[in-house]
C-alpha atoms as one frame of an Amber mdcrd trajectory, in Angstrom:
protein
  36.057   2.488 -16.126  36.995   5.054 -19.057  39.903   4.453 -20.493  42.551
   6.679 -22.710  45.358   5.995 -24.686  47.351   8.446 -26.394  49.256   8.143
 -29.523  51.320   9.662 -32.691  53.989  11.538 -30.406  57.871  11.949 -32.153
  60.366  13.859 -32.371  60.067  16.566 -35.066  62.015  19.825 -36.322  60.168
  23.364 -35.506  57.168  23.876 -38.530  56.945  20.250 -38.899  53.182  18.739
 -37.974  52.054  15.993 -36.220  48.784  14.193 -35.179  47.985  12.596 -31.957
  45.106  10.383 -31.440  43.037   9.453 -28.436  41.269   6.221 -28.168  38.774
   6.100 -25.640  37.020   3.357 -24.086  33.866   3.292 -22.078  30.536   4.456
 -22.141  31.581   8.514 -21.144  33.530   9.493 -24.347  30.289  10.350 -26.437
  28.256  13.049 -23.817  31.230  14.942 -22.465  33.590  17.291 -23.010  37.206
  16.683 -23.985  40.679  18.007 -24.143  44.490  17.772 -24.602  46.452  18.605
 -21.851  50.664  18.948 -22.051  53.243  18.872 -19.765  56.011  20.606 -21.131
  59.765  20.107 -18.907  59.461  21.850 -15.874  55.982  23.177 -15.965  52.445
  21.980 -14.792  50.446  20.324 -17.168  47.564  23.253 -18.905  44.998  22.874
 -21.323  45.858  23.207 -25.246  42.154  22.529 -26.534  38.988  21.131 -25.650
  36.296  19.789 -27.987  32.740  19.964 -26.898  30.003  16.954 -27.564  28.594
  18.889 -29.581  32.116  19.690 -31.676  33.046  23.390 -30.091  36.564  23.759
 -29.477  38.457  26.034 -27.970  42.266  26.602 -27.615  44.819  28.009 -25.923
  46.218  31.190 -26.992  49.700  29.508 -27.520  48.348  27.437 -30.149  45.686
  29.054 -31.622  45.535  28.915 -35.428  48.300  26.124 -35.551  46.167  23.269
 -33.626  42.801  21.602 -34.234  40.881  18.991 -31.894  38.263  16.969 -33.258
  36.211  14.185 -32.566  34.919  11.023 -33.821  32.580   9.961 -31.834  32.142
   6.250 -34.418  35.350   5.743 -33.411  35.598   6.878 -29.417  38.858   8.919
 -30.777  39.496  12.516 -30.338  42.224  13.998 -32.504  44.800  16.912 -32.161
  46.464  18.277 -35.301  49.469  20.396 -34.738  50.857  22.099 -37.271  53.845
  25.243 -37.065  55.354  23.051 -34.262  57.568  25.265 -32.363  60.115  23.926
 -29.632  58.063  25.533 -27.206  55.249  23.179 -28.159  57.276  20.124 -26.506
  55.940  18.238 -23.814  53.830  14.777 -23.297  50.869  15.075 -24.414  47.694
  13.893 -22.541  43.898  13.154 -23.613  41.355  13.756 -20.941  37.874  14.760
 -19.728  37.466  18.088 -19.304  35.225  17.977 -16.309  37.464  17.648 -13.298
  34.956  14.880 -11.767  35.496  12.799 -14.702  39.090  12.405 -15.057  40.321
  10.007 -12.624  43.784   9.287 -13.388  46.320  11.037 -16.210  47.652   8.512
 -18.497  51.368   7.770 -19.940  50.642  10.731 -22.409  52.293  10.786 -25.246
  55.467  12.272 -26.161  56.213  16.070 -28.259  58.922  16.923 -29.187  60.399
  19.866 -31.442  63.833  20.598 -32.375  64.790  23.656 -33.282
């Protein structure tokens, strides 16, 4: 079974930057889809970005033009840059498929946060 472990969530101040990583295991990572998901307090967990396996991304309109995902499929580790943190960006952080049949269970995430 696939599996994903997030990392490089802290505790930063707003229009500071930070870069999670997602190490993937498994033979799945390289032929699908994948995204970062948040949870921020008292919300359901949405989409941020998604990286294709074929690199196209797309993003959520909250963080376009402050986040990149990328992947490196050498590695089995897709990437989220986030830059112009705002305190609205906090939440844990999770790495996923983006096909729903793929998913299986959410992970510990990682943990955002942004002082203001």
């Amino acid at each position: 079974q696939v599996q994903l472990v997030e990392s490089g969530g802290g505790l930063v101040q707003a229009g500071g930057s930070l870069r999670l990583s997602c190490a993937a295991s498994g033979i799945s990572f390289r032929t699908n889809a994948m995204g970062w998901y948040r949870q921020a307090p008292g919300k359901q967990r949405e989409l941020v970005a998604g990286i294709g396996s074929s690199s196209s991304t797309n993003y959520a309109d909250s963080v376009k033009g402050r986040f990149t995902i990328s992947r490196d499929n050498a590695k089995n580790t897709v990437y989220l840059q986030m830059n112009s943190l705002k305190p609205e960006d906090t939440g844990v952080y999770y790495c996923n498929f983006i096909a729903i049949s793929l998913r299986g269970s959410w992970g510990q995430g990682t943990q955002v946060t942004v002082s203001s």
